[in-house]
C-alpha positions as a Markdown table, in Angstrom:
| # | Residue | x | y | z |
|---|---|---|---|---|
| 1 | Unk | -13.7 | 7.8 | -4.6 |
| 2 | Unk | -10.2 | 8.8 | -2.4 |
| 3 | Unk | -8.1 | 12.1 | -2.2 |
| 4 | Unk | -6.8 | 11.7 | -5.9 |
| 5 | Unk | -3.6 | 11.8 | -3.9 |
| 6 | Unk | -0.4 | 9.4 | -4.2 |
| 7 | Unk | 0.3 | 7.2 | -1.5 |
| 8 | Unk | 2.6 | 4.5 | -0.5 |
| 9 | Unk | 2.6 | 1.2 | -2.5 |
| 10 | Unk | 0.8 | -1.5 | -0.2 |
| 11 | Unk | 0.7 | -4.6 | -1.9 |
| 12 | Unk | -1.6 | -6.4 | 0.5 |
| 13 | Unk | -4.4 | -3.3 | 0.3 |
| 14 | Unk | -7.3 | -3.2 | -1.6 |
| 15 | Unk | -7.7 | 0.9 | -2.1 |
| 16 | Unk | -5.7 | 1.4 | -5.4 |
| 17 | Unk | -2.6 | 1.1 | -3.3 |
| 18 | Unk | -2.1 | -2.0 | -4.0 |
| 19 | Unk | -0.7 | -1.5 | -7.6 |
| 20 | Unk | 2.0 | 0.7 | -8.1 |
| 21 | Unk | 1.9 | 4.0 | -9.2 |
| 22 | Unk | 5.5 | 4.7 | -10.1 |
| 23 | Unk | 9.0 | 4.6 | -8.0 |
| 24 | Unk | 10.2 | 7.7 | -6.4 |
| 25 | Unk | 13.3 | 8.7 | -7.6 |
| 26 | Unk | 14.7 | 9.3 | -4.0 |
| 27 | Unk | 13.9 | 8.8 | -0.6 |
| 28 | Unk | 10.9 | 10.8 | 0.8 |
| 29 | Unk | 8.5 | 10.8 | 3.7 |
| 30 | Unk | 5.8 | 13.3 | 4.5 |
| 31 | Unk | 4.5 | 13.7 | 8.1 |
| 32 | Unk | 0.9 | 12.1 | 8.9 |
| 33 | Unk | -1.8 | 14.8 | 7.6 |
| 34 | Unk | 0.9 | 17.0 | 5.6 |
| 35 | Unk | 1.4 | 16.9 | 1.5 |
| 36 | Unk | 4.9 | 16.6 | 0.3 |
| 37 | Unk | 6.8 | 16.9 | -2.6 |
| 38 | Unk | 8.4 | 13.3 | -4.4 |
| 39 | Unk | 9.6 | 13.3 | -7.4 |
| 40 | Unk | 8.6 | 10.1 | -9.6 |
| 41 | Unk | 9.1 | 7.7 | -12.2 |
| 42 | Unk | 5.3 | 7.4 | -13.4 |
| 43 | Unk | 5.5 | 5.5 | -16.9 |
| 44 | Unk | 8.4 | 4.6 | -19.4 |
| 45 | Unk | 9.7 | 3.8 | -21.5 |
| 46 | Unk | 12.5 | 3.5 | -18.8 |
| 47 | Unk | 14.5 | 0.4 | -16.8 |
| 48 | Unk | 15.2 | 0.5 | -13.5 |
| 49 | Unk | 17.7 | -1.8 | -11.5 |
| 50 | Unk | 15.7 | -4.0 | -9.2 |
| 51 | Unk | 18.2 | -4.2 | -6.4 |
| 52 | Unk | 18.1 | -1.2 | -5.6 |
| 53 | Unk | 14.1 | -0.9 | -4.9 |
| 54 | Unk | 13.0 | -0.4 | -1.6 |
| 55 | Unk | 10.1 | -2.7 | -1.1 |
| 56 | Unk | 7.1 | -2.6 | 1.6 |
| 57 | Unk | 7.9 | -4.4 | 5.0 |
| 58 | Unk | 7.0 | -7.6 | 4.7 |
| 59 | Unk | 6.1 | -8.1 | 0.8 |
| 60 | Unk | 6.2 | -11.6 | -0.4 |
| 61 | Unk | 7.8 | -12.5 | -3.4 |
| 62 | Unk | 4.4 | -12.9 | -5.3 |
| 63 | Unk | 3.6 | -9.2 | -4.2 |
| 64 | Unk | 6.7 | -8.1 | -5.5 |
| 65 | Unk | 6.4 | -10.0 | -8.8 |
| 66 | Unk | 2.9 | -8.6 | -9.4 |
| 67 | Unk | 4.0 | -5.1 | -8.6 |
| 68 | Unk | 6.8 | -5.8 | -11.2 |
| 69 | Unk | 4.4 | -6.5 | -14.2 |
| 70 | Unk | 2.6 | -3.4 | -13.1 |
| 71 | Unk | 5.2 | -1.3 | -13.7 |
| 72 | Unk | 6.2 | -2.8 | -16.7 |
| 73 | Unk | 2.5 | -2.4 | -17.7 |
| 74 | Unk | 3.8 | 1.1 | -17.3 |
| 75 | Unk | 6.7 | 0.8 | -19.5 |
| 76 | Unk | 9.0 | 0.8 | -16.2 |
| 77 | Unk | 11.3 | -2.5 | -16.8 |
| 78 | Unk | 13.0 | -3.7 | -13.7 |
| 79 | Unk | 15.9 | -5.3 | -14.3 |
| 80 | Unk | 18.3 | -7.3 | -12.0 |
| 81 | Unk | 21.6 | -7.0 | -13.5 |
């Protein structure tokens, strides 16, 4: 089931969209109803600085640490220094 299409991480959801599917590599936003082109950071190995990820509105700290091991499921390490 779903589009098959990526959407923005939601850590509270319980589509798929609540687990990561990679980091963009730079700001991006399509308008409602409109595909757009993001270039991402799907799987590793590769570390990323953590201060500089934008996070959902809102996340707690346990949504952020479970999105986290996610990604380093994915071999994407954050790091934080």
């Amino acid at each position: 089931a779903g589009s098959g299409k990526i959407v923005a991480f939601d850590a509270d959801a319980t589509d798929g969209s609540e687990e990561p599917y990679g980091i963009a590599i730079a700001p991006a936003a399509a308008q409602d109803g409109v595909d757009g082109a993001v270039l991402m950071l799907v799987r590793g190995p590769a570390i990323v600085y953590g201060p500089e990820l934008v996070w959902p509105a809102g996340i707690s700290d346990a949504g952020k640490a479970t999105a986290i091991a996610q990604l380093a499921a994915k071999g994407i390490v954050v790091r934080n220094a």
